[in-house]
N, C-alpha and C positions, 0 to 999 in steps of 0.2 A: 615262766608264766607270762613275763610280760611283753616277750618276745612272741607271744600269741595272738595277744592283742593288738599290738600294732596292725596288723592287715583288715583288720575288725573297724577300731577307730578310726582309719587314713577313710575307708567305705563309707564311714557313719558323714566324715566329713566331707566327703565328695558331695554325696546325696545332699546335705543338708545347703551346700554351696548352689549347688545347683537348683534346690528348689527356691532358691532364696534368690537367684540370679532371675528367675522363672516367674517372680510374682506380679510385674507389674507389664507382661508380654501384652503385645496386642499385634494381629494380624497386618503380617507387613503390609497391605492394602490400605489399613488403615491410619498406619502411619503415613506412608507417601499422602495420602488424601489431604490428612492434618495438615502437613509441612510445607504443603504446596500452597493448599488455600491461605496460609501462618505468611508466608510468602507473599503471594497477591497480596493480600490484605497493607502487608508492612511496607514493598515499593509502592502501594500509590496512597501520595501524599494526600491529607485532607485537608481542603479548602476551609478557613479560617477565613472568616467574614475579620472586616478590617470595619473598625469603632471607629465612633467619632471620638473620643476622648480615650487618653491612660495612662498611666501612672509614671510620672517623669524617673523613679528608680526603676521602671520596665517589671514590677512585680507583677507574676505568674495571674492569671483571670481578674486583672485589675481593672478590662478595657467595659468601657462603657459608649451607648448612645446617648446618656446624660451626664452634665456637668456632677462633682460630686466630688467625694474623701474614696481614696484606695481602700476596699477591703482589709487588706494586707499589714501597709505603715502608716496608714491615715491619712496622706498627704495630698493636697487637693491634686485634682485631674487636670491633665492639660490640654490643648486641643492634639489630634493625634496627624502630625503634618502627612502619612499617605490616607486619608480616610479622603473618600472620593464620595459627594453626596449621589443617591441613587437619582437617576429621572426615567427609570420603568415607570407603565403607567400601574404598577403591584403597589409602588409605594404611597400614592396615590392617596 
């Protein structure tokens, strides 16, 4: 009897592999679309305005256009030696 089953079960488990392989499918089109745009996006670098002031342990969004304490470890801000002042007349 159990030698019946087998060709039974091996079916149930094909199916169930494959619908399960199946679930999260999306139109090759839309994958290349994704990937490619995922791409652009991740080679071009984004320009990061440079602060006048930031935090001498270089902690993560610590940089500021005002004097002040880090977010981060509280330690006063220092002048940030590439911080180049603007002269557009925007800044104005």
């Amino acid at each position: 009897m159990l030698a019946n089953c087998k060709p039974a079960v091996a079916g149930v488990l094909l199916a169930a592999a494959t619908a399960l392989a199946g679930c999260n499918n999306q139109p090759l089109a839309e994958k290349t679309s994704v990937s490619s745009a995922a791409k652009q996006e991740a080679s071009q670098p984004v320009a990061k305005p440079v602060l006048a002031y930031v935090c001498p342990m270089g902690c993560e969004g610590s940089e500021s256009n005002k004097p002040g304490k880090c977010p981060v470890c509280e330690m006063e801000l220092v002048r940030n030696p590439a911080y180049k002042p603007s002269t557009s007349p925007d800044s104005l």
